[in-house]
N, C-alpha and C positions, 0 to 999 in steps of 0.2 A: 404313256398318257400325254396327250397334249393341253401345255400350259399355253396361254395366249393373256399378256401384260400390257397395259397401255405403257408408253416411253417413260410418263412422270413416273410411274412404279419404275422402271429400270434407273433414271436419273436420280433419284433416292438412295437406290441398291447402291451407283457405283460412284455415289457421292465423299467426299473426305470422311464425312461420319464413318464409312465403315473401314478405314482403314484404320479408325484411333488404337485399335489393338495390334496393329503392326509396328514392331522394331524398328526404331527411326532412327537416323547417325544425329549430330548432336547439330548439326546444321539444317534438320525437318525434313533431310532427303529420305525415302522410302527404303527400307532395304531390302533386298532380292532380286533375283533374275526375272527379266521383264516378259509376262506371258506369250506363248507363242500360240495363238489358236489355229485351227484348221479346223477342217472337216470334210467329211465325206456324205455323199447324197442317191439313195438308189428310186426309182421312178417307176411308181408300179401302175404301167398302163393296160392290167389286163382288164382294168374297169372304170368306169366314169363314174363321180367327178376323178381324178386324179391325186392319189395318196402319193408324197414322198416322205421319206423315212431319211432324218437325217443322222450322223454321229456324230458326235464331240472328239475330236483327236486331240483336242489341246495339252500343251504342258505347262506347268509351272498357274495354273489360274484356278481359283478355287469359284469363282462367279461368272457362268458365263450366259449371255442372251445372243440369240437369234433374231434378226431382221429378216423375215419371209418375202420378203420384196413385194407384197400385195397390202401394203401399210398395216401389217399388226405384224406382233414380236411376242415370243415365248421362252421358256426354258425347260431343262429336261435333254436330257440324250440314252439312247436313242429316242428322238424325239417326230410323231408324224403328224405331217400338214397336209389339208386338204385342200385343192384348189379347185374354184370348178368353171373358171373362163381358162383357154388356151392363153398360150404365148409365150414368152420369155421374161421369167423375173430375177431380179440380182436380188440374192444372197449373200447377207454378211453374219459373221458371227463375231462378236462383243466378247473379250476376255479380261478379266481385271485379278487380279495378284497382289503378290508383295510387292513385287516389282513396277505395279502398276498398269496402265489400262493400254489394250490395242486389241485391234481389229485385223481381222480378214480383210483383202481386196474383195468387192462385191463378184461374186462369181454367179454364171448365167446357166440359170435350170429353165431346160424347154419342156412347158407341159403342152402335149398333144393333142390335138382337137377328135373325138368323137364323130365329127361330121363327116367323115370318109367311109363310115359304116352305111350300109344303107338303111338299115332298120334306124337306125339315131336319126340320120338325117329325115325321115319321112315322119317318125317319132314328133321332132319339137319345129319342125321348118326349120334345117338350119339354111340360112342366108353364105353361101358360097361354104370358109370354112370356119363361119360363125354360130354358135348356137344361138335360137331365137326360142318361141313358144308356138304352139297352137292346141287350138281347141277341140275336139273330137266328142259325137255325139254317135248315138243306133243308127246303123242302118235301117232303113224302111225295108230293104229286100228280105228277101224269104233267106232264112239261115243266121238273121241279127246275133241270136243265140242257139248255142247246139251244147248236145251231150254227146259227148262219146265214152267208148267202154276203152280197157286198158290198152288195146289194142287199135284204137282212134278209128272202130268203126261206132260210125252214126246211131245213138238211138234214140235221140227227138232232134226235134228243129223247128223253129218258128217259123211259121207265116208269113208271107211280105205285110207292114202294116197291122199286124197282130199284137204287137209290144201294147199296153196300154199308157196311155198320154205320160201319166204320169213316170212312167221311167223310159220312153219315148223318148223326150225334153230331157236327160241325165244330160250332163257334160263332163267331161274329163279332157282336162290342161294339163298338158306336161312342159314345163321348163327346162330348155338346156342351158341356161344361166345359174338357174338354183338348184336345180336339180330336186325341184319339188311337180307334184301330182297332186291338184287341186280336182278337188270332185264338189259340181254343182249337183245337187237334188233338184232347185225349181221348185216342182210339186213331188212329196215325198210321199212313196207310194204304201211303206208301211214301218220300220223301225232306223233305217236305213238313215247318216246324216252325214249332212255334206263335213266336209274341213280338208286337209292338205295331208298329206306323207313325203317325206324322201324317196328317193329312189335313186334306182344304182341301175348303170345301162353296159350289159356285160356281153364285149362279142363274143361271134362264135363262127364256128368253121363256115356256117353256113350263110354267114356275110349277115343274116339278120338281129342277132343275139338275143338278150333277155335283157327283162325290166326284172327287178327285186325293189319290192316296196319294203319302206324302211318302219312301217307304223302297224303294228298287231291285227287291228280291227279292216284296215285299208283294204278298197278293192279295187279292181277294173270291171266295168261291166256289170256283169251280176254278180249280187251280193252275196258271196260265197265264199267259204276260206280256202284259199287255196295254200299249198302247201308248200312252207318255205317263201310264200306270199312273190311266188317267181310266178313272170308268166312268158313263156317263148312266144315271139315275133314268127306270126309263122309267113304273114303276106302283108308288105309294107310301100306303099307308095306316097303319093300328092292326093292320091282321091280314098285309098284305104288303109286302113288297119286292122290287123285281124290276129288277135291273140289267142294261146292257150294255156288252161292250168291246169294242176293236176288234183284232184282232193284228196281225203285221207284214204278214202276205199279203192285208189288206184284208180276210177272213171274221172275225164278231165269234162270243163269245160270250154267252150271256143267262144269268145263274142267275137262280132264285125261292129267296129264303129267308123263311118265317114268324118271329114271334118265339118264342125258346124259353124252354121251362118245364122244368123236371127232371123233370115226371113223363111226359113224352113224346120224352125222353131216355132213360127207364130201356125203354119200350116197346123203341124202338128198338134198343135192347140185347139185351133179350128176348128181339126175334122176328127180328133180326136187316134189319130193314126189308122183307123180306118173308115167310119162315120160317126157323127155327132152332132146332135139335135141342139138347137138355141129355143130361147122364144125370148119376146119381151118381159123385161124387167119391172110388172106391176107395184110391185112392192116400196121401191123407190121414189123418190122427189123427182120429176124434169127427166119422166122416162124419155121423150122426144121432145128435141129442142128446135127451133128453125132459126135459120140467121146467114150467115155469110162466113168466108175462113177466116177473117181477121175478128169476126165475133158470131160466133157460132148460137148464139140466143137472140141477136140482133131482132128476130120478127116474131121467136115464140119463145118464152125462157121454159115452156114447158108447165107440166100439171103438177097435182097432188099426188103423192100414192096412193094408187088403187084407182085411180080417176080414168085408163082407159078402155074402153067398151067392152063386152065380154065377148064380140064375136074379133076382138083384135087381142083382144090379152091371150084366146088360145091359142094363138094360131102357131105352129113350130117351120121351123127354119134348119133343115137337115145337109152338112155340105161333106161330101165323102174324098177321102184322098185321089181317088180318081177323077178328083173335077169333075162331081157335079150338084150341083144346085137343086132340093126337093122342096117346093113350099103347099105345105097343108093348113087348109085353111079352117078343116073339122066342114062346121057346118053351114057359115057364113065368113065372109071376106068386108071389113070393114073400109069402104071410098070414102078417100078424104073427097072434102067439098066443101060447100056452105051452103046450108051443114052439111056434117057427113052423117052416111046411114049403111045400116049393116046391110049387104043384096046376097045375091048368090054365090058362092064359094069359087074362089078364081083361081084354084088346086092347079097349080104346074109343075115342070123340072126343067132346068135349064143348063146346058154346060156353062164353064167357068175357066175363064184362064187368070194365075197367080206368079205373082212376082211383087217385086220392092214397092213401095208407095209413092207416086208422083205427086209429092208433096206431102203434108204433114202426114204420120201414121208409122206402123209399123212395118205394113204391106196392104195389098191392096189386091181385088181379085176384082173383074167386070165377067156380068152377067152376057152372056149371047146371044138370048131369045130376047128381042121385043119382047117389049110389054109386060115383062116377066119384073119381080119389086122383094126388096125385106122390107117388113115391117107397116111399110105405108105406100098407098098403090100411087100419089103424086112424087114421085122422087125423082129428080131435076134428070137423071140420067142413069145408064148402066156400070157405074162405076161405084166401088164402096170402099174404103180405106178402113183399115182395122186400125183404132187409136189406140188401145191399150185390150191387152188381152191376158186372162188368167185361164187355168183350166176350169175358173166356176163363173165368170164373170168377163163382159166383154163388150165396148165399147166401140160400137160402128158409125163411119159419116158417110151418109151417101149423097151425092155428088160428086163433080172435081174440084169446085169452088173455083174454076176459072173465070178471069173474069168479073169480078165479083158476084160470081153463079152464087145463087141458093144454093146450101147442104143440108141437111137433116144430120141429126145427131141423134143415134138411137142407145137406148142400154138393153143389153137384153143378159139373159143369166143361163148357162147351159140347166139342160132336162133331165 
């Protein structure tokens, strides 16, 4: 069992107070032969973080502590510590007696870095041979998630784009610092909640190895118990991951996850991973605002809820992972103007190209059809910035606001 003591507890322990029951000559000198500590240390790198197992060989001491050289201190022998950065730490061990107190010279245990595996290294980014973190979400391709039978032939598989938003957007962080496994829900799709596990990253012959979650309920991918909460690495690089487990009835599951970026997080929101309809948000205060990017209400702070038209309040706004743009306008299309009046239905589809947001937003995607519009058919240009997006709710500016261009600020609520 591993004891770990702050120093003031150990400065306590090997204080005079504990010697008052030792035989003292008549001069206050201590009697006994003066401790001799040692010890021995074995390094058990068949798994990350890195356990060593220390002994006590000492003689003559009946108190003794441990200095682990990563500043905390314990007692106990055999006694194991865990370490979970590489490098080299000195080792002392604290002995106190009749004879009184002495130490080891600090002696030097190398623990070994994980990042020479290739499965670790693609795992957490390690930075040369340091471990770092990264983030990993679904792949969009066809095959995100599979089943296999005991024999690791196929029998289902998802869709490219198929996942729905809401476990789409999952995220899973692994740390090769903490050697923790943080799982983002986002939007949570039914019982399923986010928090953290340990984990243990154990090679194997086949240079990839295994993750072992360290927390009962914990998963990777989909929500399933895997058994032994192992899952083998079976394809590991900089652009994938792709794991498998096994369940109780002997059939495994495989997920694929990419690493993720927020702006392919907001897609997914979007378009809901494969289509996903918006419309305006009548319901709300300041459904559309006009103004400028330094003040985005500058020239309209916007209406009442419920205040706009019924041939603009239907109308849906559909954008598919495929980039492309569908606007239905039902039965009438409402022109702004002075005033505006509801005319014929201005029903189009436009492609779309997406990327980061040139300027404030989350991302940003431009329209490629002339004349093509969300929400309101004056908008300064083909460009529209996503400010804030939920998978129920979702806040668009269009414009660039270069300039001090006019933007629109639209709220609209997915269908």
């Amino acid at each position: 069992m591993k004891h770990t003591w702050t120093k003031a507890v150990w400065v306590l322990l090997t204080s005079p107070l504990l010697f008052t029951a030792c035989e003292k000559e008549d001069h206050g000198k201590l009697e006994g032969t003066l401790p001799a500590p040692s010890f021995s240390s074995a390094v058990n790198s068949t798994q990350f973080p890195v356990a060593v197992t220390f002994t006590d060989n000492s003689q003559n001491a009946f108190v003794t502590q441990w200095e682990f050289g990563d500043g905390t201190i314990g007692k106990g022998s055999p006694v194991t510590h865990t370490y979970n950065t590489p490098g080299t730490y000195k080792v002392r061990l604290n002995a106190s007696g009749k004879g009184g107190f002495s130490a080891t010279p600090q002696t030097d245990v190398v623990i070994p870095t994980a990042c020479g595996n290739t499965g670790f290294s693609a795992l957490v980014g390690c930075q040369g041979s340091a471990p770092s973190a990264r983030v990993w979400t679904f792949s969009a391709a066809a095959g995100a998630i599979k089943r296999l039978d005991a024999n690791n032939n196929v029998t289902s598989s998802s869709a490219a784009n198929s996942l729905p938003s809401c476990q789409a957007d999952d995220q899973f962080t692994f740390s090769g610092t903490s050697f923790t496994m943080t799982y983002a829900a986002n939007n949570v799709c039914g019982s399923e909640k986010a928090g953290s596990s340990s984990f243990v990253y154990k090679p194997n012959s086949s240079g990839l190895g295994q993750i072992v979650l360290g927390t009962a309920d914990a998963f990777i991918g989909e929500s399933v118990a895997v058994t032994s909460q192992t899952y083998d690495i079976i394809e590991a690089s900089n652009t994938i991951l792709r794991l498998r487990g096994t369940l109780a009835n002997s059939t495994k599951t495989e997920v694929t996850l990419v690493p993720f970026d927020a702006v392919t997080r907001v897609k997914q929101l979007l378009t809901g991973g494969t289509q996903k309809t918006w419309v305006l948000d009548n319901k709300v205060d300041q459904t559309i605002t006009v103004g400028t990017e330094a003040d985005p209400k500058q020239y309209y702070p916007g209406g009442v809820a419920g205040a706009l038209p019924a041939c603009q309040a239907d109308d849906e706004f559909t954008f598919s992972a495929a980039n492309e743009y569908k606007y239905d306008a039902k039965a009438e299309t409402f022109v702004a103007g002075s005033p505006g009046s509801c005319q014929a239905a201005r029903s189009t589809t436009s492609a779309f190209t997406f990327g980061p947001a040139d300027g404030t937003g989350l991302a940003q995607f431009v329209l490629s059809k002339t004349g093509s519009f969300i929400g309101i058919t004056d908008a300064p240009d083909l460009n529209y910035r996503i400010i804030s997006i939920t998978d129920k709710n979702m806040v668009l500016r269009a414009g660039s606001g270069k300039n001090n261009g006019t933007v629109f600020d639209m709220k609209l609520v997915a269908k």
